[in-house]
C-alpha positions in Angstrom: 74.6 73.8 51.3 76.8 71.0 50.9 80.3 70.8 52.5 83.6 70.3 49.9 86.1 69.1 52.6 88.6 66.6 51.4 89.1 63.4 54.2 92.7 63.0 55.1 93.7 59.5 56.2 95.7 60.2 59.4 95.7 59.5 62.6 93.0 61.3 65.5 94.5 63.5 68.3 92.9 62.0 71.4 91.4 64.9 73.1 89.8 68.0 71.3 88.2 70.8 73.2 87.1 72.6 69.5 89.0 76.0 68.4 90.2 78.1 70.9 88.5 81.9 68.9 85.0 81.2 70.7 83.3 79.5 68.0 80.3 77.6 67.9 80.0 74.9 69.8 83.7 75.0 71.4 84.0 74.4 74.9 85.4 78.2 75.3 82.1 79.4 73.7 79.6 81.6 75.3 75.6 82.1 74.5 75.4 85.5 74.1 72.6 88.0 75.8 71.5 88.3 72.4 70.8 86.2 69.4 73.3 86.2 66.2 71.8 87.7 63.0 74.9 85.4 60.8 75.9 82.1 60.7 79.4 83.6 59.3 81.7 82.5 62.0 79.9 80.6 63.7 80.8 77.1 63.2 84.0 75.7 64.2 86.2 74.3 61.1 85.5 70.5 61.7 89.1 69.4 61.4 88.7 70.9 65.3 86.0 68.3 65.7 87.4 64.9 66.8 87.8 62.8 69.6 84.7 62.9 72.4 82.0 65.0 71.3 79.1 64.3 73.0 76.1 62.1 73.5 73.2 60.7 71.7 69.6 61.7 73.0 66.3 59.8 73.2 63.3 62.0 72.5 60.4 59.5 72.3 59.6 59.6 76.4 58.1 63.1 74.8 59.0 65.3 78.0 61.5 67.7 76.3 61.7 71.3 77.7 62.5 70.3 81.5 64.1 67.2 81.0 66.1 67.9 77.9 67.6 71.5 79.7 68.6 69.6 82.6 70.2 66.8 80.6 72.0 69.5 78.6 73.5 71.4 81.1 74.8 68.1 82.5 76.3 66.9 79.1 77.8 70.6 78.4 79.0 71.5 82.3 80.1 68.0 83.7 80.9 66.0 80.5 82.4 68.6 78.1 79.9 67.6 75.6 79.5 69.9 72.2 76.8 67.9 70.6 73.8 65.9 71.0 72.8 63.5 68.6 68.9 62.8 68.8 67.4 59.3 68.6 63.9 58.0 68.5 60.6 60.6 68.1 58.2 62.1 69.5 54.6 62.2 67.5 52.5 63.9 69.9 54.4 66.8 69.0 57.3 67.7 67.2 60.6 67.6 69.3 62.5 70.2 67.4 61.6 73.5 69.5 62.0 72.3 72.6 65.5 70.5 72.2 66.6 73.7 70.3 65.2 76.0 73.3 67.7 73.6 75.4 70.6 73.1 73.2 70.5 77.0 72.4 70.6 77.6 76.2 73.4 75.4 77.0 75.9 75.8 74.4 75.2 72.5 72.2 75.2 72.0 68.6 72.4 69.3 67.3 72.5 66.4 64.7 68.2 66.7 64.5 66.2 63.3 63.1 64.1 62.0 60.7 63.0 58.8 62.2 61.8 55.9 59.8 61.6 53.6 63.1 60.4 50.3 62.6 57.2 49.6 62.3 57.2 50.2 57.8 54.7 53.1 58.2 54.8 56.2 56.5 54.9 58.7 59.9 58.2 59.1 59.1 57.0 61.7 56.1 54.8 64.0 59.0 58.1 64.1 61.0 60.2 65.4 58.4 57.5 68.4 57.9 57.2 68.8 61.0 61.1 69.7 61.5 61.1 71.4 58.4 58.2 73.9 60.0 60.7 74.4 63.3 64.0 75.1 61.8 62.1 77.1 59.0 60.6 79.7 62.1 62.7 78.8 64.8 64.6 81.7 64.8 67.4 80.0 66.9 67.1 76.3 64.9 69.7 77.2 62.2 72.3 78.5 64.8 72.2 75.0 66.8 71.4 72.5 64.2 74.7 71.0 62.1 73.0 68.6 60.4 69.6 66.9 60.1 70.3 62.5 59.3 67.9 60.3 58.0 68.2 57.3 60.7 67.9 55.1 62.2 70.0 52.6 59.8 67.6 52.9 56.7 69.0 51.3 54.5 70.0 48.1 56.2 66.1 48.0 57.3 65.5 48.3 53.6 62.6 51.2 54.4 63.4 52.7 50.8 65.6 51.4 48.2 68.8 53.5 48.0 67.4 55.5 45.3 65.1 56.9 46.4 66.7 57.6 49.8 69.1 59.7 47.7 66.5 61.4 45.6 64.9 62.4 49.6 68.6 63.4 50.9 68.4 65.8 47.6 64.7 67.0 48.8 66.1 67.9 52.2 68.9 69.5 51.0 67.2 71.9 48.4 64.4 72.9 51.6 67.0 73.4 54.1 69.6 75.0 51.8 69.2 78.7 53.2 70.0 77.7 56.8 73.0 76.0 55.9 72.7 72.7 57.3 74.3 69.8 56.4 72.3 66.3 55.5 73.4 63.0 55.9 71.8 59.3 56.3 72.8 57.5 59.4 74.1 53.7 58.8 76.7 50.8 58.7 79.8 50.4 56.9 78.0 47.5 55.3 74.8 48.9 54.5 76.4 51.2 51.9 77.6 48.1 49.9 74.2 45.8 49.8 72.1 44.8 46.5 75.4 45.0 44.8 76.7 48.6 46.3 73.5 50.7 45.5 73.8 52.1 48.5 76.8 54.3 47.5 74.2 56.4 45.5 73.0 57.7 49.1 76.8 58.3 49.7 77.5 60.2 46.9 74.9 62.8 47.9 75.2 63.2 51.3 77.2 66.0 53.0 78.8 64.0 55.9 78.9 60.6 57.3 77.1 59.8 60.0 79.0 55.9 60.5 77.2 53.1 63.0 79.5 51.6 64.5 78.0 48.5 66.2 79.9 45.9 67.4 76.7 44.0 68.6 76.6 42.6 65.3 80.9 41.8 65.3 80.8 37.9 65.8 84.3 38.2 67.9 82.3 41.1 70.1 81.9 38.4 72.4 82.8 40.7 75.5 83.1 44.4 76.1 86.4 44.3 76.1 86.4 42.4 73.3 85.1 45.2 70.7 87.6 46.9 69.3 88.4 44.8 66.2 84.8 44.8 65.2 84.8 48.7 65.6 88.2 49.2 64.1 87.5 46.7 61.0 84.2 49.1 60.2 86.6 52.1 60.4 89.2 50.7 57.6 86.7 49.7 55.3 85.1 53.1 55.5 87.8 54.5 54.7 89.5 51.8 52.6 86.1 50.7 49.9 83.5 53.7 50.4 85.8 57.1 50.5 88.9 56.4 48.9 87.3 58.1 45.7 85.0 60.7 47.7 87.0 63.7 48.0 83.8 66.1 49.0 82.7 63.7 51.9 84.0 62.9 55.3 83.8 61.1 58.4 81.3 63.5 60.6 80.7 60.6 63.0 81.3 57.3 64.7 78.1 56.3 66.6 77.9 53.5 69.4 74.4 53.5 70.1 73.9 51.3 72.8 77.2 49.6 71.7 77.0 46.2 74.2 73.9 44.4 75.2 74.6 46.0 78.2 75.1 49.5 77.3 72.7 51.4 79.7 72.1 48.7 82.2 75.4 48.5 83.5 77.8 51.5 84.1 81.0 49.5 84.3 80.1 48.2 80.7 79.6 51.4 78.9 83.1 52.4 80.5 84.7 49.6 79.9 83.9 50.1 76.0 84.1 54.3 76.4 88.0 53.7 77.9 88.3 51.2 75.0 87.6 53.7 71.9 89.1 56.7 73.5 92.2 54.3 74.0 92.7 53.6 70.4 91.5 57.0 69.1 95.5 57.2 67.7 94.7 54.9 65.7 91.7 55.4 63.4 91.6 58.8 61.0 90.2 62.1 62.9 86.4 61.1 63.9 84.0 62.1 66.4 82.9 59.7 69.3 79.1 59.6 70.1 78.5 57.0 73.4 75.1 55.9 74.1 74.0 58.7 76.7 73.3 57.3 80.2 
């Protein structure tokens, strides 16, 4: 199912705790005793989806259920969190059911994975059968799981030319059509206007954005506190070259996946650069903020 939502260029509210009605995954929502039989209702209306959403989520280490419930009670009760944005895999098994046993428990909506990682291998193919086979029986998968990404940054690793990443968008829209969840390809401002902008056939197909924001790569970045112009420079040409003429796409995310070199390693970094963005949210068009999780 693909989303028809016009983007609006104006300015983000800086705090957004989702519609007030109890829908899915506002702060004021509650997992009922028993499961839904309809999705109608049960998303929010995404222009109630902006400002700090949640975290992204490493699933390689491969210890899901325990860890993963813990972690998502944490993210839901202590940081407001609505979403988790998965990163990394997990071949021993697939991930899905466990992180959707977790996120279903705790309130959380799910941007699921296919991981291309790095290595130029072709396990990336197994993983996205193997999430097809959850969300397809998961009885719970479609209520939890907004949109599945192709990621991490594939077309600025170049692991296949934009084509034919568009033509597997298509694929994974067609299989996942009847549970009504959106497909995207997670990647850089940039990456979109390589080999002479062939990457905007990926754009034109996908059903939100999923933007990487990385100011590891800005050359001014040269401190934390320094990032903003990097961050805010991807945000206007987003909007400014790639959407300007894409009125059935829009921003779904802003990622800062281990935004600083050191993001994770020290804690007065990552709020350093989390006080930064939420700072400026006035002044970049309604988005949703994903920090590196800690």
């Amino acid at each position: 199912m693909h989303t028809s939502a016009a983007h609006q260029k104006t300015p983000a509210k800086q705090t957004s705790s989702g519609a007030s009605s109890g829908c899915f995954p506002a702060l004021v929502f509650k997992t009922p005793a028993n499961d839904p039989d309809s999705l109608d209702g049960r998303w929010c209306d995404d222009k109630t989806e902006y400002a700090f959403l949640g975290f992204s989520y490493e699933v390689s280490a491969c210890d899901l259920l325990a860890r993963s419930t813990r972690t998502f009670a944490n993210i839901r009760n202590n940081f407001n969190g609505r979403y988790i944005r998965l990163y990394g895999a997990c071949d021993k098994s697939s991930p899905s059911d466990d992180v959707v046993e977790a996120a279903y428990k705790n309130g959380l909506g799910v941007h699921d994975l296919i991981w291309f990682g790095y290595d130029g291998d072709n396990k990336w193919e197994t993983r996205r059968d193997a999430l097809f086979s959850s969300l397809h029986s998961n009885p719970k998968a479609k209520f939890i799981t907004r949109a599945v990404q192709f990621g991490s940054k594939p077309l600025v690793d170049g692991v296949l030319p934009a084509s034919q990443l568009a033509a597997q968008v298509k694929a994974v829209q067609d299989n996942l059509a009847g549970l009504k969840i959106f497909v995207t390809v997670s990647d850089m401002q940039w990456s979109f206007q390589m080999n002479g902008g062939a990457g905007l056939k990926v754009l034109d197909v996908v059903d939100v954005i999923d933007a990487h924001m990385l100011p590891f790569f800005g050359g001014n970045s040269t401190t934390t506190s320094a990032t903003w112009p990097s961050i805010k420079s991807s945000v206007d040409k987003f909007w400014g070259n790639l959407l300007v003429d894409r009125q059935n796409t829009l921003i779904s995310s802003i990622w800062l996946p281990r935004a600083w070199t050191s993001c994770g390693l020290q804690l007065s970094s990552v709020v350093v650069l989390y006080t930064l963005v939420v700072h400026n949210l006035s002044l970049v068009p309604q988005y949703i903020l994903r920090p590196c999780i800690l």
